[in-house]
C-alpha positions as CSV (number, residue, x, y, z in Angstrom):
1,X,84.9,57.2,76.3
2,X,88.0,54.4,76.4
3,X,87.2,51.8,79.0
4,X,89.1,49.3,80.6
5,X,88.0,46.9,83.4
6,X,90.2,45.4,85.6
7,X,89.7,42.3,87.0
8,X,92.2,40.3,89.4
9,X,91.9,36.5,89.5
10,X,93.1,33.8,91.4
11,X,91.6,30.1,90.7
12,X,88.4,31.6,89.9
13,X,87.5,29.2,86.7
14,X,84.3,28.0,88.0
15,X,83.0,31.8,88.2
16,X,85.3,34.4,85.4
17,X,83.5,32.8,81.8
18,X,80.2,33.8,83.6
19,X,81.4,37.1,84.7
20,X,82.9,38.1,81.1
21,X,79.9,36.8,79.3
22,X,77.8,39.1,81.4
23,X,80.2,42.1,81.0
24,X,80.2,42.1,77.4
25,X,76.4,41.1,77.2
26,X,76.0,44.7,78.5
27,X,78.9,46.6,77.7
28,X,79.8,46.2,74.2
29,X,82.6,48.5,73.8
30,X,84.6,47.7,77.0
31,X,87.6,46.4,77.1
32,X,88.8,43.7,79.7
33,X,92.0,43.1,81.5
34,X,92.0,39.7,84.0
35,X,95.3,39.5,85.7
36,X,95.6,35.8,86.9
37,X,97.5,34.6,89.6
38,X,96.1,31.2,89.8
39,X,98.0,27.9,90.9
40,X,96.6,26.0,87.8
41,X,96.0,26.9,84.7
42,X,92.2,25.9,84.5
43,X,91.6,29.6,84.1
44,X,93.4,30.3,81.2
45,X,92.2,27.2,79.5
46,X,89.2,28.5,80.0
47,X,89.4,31.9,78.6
48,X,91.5,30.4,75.6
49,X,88.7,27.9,74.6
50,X,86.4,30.8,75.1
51,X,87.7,33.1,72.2
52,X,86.5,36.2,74.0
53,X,87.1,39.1,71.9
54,X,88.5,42.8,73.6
55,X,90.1,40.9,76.4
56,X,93.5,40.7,77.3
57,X,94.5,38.0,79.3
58,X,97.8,38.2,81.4
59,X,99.1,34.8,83.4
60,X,101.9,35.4,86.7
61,X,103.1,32.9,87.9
62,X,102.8,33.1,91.3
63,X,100.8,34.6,93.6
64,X,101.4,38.2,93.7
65,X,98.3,39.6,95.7
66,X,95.8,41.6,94.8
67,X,97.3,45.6,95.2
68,X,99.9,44.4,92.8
69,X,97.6,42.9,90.1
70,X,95.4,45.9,90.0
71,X,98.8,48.3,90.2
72,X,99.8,46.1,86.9
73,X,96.8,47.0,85.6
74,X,96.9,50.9,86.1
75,X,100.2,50.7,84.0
76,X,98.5,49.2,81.4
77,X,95.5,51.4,81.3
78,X,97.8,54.9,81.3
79,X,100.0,53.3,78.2
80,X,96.4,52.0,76.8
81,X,95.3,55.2,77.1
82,X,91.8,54.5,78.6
83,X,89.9,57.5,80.1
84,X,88.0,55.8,82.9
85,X,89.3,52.0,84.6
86,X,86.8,50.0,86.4
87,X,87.7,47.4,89.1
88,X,85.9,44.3,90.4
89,X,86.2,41.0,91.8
90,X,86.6,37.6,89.5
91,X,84.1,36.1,91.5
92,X,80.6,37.6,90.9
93,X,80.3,39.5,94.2
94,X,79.9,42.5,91.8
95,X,77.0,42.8,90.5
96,X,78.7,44.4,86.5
97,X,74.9,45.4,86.1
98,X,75.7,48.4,88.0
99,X,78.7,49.6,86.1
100,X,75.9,51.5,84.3
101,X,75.1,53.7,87.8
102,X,78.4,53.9,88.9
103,X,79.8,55.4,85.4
104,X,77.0,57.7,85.4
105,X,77.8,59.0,88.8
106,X,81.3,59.2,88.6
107,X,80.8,61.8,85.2
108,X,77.7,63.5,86.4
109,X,79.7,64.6,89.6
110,X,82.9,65.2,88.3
111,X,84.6,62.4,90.8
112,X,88.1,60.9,90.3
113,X,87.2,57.6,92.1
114,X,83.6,56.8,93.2
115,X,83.0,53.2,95.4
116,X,80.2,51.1,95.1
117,X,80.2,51.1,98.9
118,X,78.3,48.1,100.9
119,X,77.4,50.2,104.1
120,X,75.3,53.1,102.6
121,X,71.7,52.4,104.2
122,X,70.3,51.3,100.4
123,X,73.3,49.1,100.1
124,X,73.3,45.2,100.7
125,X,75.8,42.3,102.2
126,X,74.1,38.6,101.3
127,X,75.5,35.5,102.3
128,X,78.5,36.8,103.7
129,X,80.2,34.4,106.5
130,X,81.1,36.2,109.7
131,X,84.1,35.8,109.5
132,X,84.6,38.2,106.8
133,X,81.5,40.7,107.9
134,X,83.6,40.8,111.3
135,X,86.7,42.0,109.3
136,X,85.5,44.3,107.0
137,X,83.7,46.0,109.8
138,X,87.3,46.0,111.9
139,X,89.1,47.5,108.7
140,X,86.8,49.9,107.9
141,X,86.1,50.8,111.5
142,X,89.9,51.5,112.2
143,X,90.5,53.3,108.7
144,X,87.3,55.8,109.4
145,X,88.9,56.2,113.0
146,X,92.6,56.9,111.8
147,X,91.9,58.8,108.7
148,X,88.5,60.4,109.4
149,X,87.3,60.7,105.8
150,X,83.7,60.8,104.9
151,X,83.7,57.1,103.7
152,X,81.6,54.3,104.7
153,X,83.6,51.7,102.8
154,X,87.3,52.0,102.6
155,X,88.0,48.0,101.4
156,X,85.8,47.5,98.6
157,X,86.9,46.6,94.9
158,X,84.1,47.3,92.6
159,X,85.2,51.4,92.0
160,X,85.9,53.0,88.6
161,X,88.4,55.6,88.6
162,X,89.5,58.5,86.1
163,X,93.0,58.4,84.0
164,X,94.3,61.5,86.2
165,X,93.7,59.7,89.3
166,X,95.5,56.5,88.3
167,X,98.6,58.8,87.4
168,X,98.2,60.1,90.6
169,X,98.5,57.2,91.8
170,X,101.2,55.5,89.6
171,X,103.5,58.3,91.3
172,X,103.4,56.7,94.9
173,X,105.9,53.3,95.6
174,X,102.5,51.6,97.8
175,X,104.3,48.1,99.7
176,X,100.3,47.3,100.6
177,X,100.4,44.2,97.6
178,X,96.9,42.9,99.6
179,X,93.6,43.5,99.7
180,X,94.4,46.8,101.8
181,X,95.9,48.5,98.7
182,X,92.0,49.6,98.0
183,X,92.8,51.4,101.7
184,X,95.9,53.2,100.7
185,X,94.8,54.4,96.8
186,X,91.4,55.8,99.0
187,X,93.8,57.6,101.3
188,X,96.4,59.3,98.9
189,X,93.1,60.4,97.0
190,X,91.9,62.0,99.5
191,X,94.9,63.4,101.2
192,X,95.7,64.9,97.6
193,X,91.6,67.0,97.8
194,X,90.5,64.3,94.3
195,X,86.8,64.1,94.7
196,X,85.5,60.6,96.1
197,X,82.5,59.0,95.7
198,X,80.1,56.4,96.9
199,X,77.4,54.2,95.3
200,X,75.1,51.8,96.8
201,X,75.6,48.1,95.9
202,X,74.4,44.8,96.7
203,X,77.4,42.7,97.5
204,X,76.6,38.8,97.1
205,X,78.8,36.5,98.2
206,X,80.5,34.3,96.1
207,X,78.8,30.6,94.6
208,X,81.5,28.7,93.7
209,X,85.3,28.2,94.8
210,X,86.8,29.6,97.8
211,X,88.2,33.0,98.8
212,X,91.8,33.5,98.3
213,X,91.5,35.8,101.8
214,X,93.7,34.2,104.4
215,X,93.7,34.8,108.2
216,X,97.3,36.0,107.7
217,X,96.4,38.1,104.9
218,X,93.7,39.3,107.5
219,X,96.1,40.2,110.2
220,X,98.6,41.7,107.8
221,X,96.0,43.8,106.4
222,X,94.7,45.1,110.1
223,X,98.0,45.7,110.6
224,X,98.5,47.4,107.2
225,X,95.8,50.1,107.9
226,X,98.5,51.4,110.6
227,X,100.8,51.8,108.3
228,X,99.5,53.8,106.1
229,X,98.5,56.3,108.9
230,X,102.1,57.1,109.7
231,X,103.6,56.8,106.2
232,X,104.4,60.3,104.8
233,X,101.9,61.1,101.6
């Protein structure tokens, strides 16, 4: 199997070396893709002093959100050729010890896109502020009320996905550059009968630096989740 993960970054130097040296502790033969948006280049000095080998590293330079880093990366991964793409988070909330579980269900069960989801009753949330616990519990509240699908966690970003559901995908124009992409690539799955999946997962959060996660970006995203319920699929 051709594997690429995909991982979006913004200012995340104090936490991405540690993440990639864990990654390819574990998984020799996978390739990386870190899409950084950062407003200093700390990161890629970084990963340039680094050396890391099977990773490509690709600078914007501005701040283009998260939906459209992870959309750049789907391009890449259909031209790459890569049979399944894993997502996560730059800054170590995903645990990439349990890549191993979520591959393994995803094939086993013949899903397109399984979730490591952070409400299933074996799943964990530590060190989460309430602020955030408060909005992910509002967006996935409204999205399991307007949508109705048998998910428990529409806004995480630790999920792997096959090739044929990224090229799904790739043939929708999705506006939703924010965190609430995850929402909308969950819906059109769905609406188009792929087979989702869930995983537990304990979620930790984040060590060092701050999250990019704004209180606009909050609203918009609330507001995003709308939306998608009346766009046409």
């Amino acid at each position: 199997m051709k594997i690429l993960i995909i991982i979006p970054a913004y200012n995340e130097d104090q936490n991405i070396v540690n993440l990639i040296k864990i990654i390819q502790k574990n998984y020799l033969n996978y390739d990386i893709l870190i899409i950084d948006d950062s407003s200093n280049s700390l990161t890629k000095e970084i990963i340039e002093k680094n050396k890391f080998k099977n990773l490509e590293y690709i600078k914007r330079n501005i701040k283009m959100g998260r939906g459209n880093a992870v959309r750049f990366g789907f391009e890449y991964s259909i031209k790459k050729l890569y049979d399944f793409i894993i997502e996560m988070d730059a800054d170590c909330s995903h645990d990439p010890h349990e890549i191993k579980n979520l591959l393994e269900k995803i094939t086993k069960n013949n899903f397109d896109l399984i979730i490591g989801s952070r409400y299933l009753n074996k799943s964990k949330i530590i060190g989460w502020p309430l602020k955030r616990r408060i909005f992910s519990k509002l967006a996935n509240f409204l999205a399991r009320f307007l949508f109705g699908f048998d998910i428990t966690d529409y806004t995480n970003g630790f999920r792997i996905y096959n090739r044929k559901s990224i090229i799904e995908l790739m043939k929708y124009d999705i506006n939703n550059h924010g965190f609430i992409y995850l929402t909308e690539t969950l819906v059109i799955l769905k609406k188009k009968n792929y087979l989702v999946g869930e995983c537990s997962t304990i979620f930790i959060n984040r060590k060092h630096g701050n999250s990019s996660l704004k209180i606009n970006e909050i609203i918009n995203s609330l507001l995003g989740i709308f939306k998608i319920k009346i766009r046409k699929i």
